[in-house]
MIKOLDREN-92662 format. One line per 5 residues: number of its first residue (from 1); their letters; for each residue x, y, z of N, C-alpha, C. Coordinates in Angstrom, 2 decimals, padded with zeros to 5 digits, always signed. Layout:
// MIKOLDREN-92662
NUM> A> X/Y/Z/X/Y/Z/X/Y/Z  ...
END
This chain:
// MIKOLDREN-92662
1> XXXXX> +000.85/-001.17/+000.00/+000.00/+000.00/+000.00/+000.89/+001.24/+000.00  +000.25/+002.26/-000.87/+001.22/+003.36/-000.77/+000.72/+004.55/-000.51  +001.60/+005.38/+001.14/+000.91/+006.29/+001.12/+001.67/+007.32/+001.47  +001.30/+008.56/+000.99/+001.93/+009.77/+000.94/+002.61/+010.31/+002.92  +001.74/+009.95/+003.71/+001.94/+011.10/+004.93/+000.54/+009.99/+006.06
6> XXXXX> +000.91/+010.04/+006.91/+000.27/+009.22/+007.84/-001.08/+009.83/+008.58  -002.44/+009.06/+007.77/-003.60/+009.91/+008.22/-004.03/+010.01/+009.03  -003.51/+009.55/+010.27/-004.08/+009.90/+011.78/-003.33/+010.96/+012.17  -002.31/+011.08/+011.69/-001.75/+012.33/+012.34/-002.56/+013.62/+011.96  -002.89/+013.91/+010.95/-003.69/+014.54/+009.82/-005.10/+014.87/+010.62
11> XXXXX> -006.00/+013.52/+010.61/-006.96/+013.52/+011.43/-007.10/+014.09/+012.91  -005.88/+014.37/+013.50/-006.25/+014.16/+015.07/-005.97/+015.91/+014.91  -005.40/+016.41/+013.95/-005.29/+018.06/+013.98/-006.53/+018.62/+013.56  -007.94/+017.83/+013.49/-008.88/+018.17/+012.86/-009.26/+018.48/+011.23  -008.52/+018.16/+010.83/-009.71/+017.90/+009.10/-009.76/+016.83/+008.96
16> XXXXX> -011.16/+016.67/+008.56/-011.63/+015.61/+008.10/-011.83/+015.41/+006.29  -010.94/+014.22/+006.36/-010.99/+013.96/+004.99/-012.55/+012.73/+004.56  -012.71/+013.35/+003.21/-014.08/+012.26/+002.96/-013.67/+011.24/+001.87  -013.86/+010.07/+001.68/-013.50/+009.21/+000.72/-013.65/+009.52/-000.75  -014.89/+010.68/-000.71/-014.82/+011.13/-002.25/-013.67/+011.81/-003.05
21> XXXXX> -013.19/+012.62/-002.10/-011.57/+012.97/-002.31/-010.58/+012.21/-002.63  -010.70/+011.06/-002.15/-009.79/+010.02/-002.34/-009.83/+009.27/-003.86  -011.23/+008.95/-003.99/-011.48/+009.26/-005.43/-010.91/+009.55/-006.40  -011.22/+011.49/-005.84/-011.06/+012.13/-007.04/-009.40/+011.93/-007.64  -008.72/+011.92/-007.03/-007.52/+011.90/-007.23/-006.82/+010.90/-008.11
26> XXXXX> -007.66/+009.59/-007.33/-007.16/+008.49/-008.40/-008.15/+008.68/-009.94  -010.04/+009.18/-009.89/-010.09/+009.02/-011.11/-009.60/+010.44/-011.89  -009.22/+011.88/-011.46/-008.39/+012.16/-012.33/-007.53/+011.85/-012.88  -005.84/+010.93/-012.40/-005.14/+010.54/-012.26/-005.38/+009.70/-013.37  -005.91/+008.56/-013.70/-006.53/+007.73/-013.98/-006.76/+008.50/-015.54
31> XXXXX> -008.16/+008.98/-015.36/-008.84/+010.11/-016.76/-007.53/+010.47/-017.51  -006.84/+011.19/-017.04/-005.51/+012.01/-017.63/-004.54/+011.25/-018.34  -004.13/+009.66/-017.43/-003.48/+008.85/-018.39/-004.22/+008.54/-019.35  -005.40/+007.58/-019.50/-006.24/+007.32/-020.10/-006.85/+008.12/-021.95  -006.71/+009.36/-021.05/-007.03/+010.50/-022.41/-005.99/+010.25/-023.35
36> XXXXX> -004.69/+010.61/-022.69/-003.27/+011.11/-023.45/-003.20/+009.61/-024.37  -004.00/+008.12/-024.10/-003.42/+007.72/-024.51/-004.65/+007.03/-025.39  -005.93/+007.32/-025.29/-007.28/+006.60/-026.07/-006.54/+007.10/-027.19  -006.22/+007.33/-028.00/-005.90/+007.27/-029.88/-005.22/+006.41/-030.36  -003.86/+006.10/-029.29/-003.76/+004.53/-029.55/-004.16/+003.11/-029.45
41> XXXXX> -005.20/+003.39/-028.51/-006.38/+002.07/-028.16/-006.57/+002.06/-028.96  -007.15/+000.09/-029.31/-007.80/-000.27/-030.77/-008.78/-000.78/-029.86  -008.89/-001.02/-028.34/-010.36/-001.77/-027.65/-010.42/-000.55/-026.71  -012.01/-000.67/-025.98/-012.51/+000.73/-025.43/-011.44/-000.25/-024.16  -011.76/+000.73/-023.36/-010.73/+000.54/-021.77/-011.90/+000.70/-020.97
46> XXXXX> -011.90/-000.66/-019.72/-012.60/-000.42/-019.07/-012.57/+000.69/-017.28  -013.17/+000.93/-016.99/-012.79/+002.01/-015.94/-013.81/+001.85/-014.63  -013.30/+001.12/-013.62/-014.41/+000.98/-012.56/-013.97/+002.28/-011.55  -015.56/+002.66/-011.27/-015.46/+004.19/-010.22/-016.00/+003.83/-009.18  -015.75/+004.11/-008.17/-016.32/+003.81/-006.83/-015.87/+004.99/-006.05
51> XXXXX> -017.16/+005.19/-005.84/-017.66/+006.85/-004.82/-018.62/+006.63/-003.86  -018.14/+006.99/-002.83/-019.10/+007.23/-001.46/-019.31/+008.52/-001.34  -020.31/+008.85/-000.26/-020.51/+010.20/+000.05/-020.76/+010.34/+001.32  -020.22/+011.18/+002.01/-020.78/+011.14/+003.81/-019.75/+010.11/+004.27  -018.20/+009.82/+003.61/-017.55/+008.65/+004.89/-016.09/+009.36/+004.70
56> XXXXX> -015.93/+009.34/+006.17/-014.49/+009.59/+006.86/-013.83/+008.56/+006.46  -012.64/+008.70/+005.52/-011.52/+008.17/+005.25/-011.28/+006.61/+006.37  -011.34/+007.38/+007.58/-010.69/+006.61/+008.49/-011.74/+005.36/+008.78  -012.92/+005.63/+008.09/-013.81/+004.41/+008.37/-013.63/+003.18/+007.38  -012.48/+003.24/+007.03/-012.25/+001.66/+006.18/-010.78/+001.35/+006.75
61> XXXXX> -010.71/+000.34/+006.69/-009.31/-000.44/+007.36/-008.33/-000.38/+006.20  -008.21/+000.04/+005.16/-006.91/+000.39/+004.54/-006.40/+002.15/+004.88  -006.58/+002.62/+005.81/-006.71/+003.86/+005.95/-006.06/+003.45/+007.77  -005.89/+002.61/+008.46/-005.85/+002.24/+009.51/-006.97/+001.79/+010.35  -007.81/+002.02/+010.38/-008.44/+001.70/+011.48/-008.99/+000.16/+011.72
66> XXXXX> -008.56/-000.14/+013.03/-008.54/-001.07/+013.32/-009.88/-002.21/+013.41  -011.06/-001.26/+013.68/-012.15/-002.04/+014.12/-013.20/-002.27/+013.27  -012.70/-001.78/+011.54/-013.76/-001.63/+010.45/-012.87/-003.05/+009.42  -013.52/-003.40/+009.68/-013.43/-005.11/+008.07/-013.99/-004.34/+007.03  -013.30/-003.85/+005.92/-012.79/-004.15/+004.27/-012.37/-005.27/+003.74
71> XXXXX> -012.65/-005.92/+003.78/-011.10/-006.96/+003.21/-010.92/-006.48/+001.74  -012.48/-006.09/+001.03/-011.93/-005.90/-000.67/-011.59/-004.48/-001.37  -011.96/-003.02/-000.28/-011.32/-002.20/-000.74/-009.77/-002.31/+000.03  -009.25/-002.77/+001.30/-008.19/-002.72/+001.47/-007.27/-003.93/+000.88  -007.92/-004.77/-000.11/-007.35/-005.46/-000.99/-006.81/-004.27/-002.61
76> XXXXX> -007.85/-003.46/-003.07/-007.58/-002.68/-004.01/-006.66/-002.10/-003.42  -006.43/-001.31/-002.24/-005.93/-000.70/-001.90/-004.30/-000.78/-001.86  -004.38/-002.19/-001.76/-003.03/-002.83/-001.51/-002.19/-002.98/-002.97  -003.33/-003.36/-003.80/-002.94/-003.07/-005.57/-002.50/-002.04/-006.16  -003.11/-001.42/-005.16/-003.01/-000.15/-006.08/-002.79/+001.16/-005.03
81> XXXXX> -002.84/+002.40/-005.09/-002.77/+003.36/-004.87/-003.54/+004.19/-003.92  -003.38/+004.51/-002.52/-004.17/+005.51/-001.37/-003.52/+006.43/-001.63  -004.30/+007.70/-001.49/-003.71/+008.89/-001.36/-004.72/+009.55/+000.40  -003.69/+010.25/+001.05/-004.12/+010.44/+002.32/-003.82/+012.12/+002.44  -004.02/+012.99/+001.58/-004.07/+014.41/+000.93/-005.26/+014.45/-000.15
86> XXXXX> -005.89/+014.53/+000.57/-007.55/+015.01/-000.34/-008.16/+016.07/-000.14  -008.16/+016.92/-001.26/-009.36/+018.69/-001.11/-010.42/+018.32/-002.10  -011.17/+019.32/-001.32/-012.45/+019.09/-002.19/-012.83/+020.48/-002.43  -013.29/+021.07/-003.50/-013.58/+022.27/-003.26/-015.06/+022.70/-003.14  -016.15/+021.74/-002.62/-017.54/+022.30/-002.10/-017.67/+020.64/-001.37
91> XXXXX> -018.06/+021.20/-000.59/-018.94/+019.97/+000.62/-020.08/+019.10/+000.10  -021.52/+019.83/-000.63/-022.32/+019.18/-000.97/-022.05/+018.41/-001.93  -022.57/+017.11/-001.52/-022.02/+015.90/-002.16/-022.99/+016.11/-003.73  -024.00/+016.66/-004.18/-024.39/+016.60/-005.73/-023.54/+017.75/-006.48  -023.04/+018.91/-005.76/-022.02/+019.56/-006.14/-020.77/+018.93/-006.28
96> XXXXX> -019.88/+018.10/-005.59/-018.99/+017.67/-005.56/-018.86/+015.91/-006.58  -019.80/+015.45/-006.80/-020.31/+014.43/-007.91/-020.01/+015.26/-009.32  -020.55/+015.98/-009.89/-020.68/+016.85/-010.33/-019.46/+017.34/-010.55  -019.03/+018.11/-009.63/-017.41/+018.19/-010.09/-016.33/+017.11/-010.58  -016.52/+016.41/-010.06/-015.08/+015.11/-010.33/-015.90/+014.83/-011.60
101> XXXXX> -017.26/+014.58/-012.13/-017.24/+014.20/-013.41/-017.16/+015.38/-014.70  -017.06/+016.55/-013.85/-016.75/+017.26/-014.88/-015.46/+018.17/-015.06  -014.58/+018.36/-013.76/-013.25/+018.83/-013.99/-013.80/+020.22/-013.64  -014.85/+020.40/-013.53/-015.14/+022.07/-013.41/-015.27/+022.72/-012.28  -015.38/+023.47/-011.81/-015.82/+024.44/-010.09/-017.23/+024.37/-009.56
106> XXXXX> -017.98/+024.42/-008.56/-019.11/+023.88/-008.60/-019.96/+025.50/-009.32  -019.01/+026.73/-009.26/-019.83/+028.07/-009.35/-020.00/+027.96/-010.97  -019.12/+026.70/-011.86/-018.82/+026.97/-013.10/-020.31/+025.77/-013.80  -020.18/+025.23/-013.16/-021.33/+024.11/-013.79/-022.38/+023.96/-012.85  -022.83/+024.58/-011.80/-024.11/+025.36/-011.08/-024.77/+024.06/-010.76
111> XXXXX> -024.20/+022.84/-010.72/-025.60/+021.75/-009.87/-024.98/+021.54/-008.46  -025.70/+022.21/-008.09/-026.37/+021.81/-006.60/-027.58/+021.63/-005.91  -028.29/+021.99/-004.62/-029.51/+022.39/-004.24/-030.08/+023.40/-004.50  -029.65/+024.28/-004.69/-030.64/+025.39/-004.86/-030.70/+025.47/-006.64  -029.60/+025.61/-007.43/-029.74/+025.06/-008.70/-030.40/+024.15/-009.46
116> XXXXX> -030.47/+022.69/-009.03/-030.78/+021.89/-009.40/-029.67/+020.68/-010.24  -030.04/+020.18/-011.21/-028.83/+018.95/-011.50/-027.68/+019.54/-012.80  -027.16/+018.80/-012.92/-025.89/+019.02/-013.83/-026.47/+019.53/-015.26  -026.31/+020.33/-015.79/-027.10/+021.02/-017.26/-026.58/+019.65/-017.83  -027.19/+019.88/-019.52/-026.99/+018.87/-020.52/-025.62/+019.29/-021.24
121> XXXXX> -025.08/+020.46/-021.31/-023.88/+021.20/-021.66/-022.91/+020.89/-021.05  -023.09/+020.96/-019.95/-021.69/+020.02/-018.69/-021.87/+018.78/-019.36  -022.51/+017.92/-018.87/-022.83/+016.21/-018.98/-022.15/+015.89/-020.37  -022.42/+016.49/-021.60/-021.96/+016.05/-022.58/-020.47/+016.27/-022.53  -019.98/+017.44/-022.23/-018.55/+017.18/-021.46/-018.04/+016.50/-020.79
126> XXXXX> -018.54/+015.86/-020.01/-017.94/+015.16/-018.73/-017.34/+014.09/-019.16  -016.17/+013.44/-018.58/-015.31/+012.63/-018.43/-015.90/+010.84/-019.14  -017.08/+011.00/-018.30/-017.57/+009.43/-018.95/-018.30/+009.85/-020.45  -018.63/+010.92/-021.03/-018.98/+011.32/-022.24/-017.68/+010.93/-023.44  -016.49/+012.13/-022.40/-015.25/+011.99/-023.77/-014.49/+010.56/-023.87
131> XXX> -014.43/+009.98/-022.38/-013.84/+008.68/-022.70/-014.93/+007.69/-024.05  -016.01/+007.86/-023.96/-016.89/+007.16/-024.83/-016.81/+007.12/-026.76  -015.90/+008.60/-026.90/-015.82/+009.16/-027.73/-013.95/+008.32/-028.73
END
């Protein structure tokens, strides 16, 4: 498992990190290789996303904690890549959905609550649109 900086230390100074952050990082990360390199694909690439909303980092056992059973994200985890430095730049989770699939600010593509959902102008942009392309 690989991780940048040790998240209890992090945690106990008060911020709380949310798993969607954790996310975002790998599916930008992810998107960015992926893009630079769809023109040389001759088969589509498959891409599994997995997003929570509302969970403290520290509530899965690849993250440390002792008293929560994962066995299969702290199996991915072990494959592959934690990052324990996550920002988010809006809290509400249909704003912040919304962002990671579109790369944009939540003031720039306007779905939230009082707005309502992601326009059809974003969406056709978004990440699972251009990979399709």
């Amino acid at each position: 498992m690989f991780t940048l900086h040790n998240l209890r230390r992090t945690s106990e100074v008060g911020r709380p990190f949310t798993t969607i952050c954790w996310f975002i990082g790998i599916v930008l990360s992810t998107l960015a290789l992926l893009l630079q390199d769809c023109s040389a694909a001759k088969k589509p690439v498959n891409i599994i996303f997995l997003m929570t909303d509302d969970q403290a980092s520290y509530s899965l056992g690849c993250y440390g904690n002792p008293d929560v059973k994962t066995p299969n994200i702290d199996q991915l985890a072990r494959q592959g890549m934690v990052f324990d430095r996550q920002y988010t730049t809006t809290a509400i989770c249909m704003g912040s959905r919304a962002t990671v699939m579109t790369g944009l600010y939540e003031y720039r593509h306007g779905c939230n609550f009082d707005r309502g959902p992601l326009a059809e102008e974003f969406w056709q942009q978004s990440y699972p649109n251009l990979l399709r392309r």
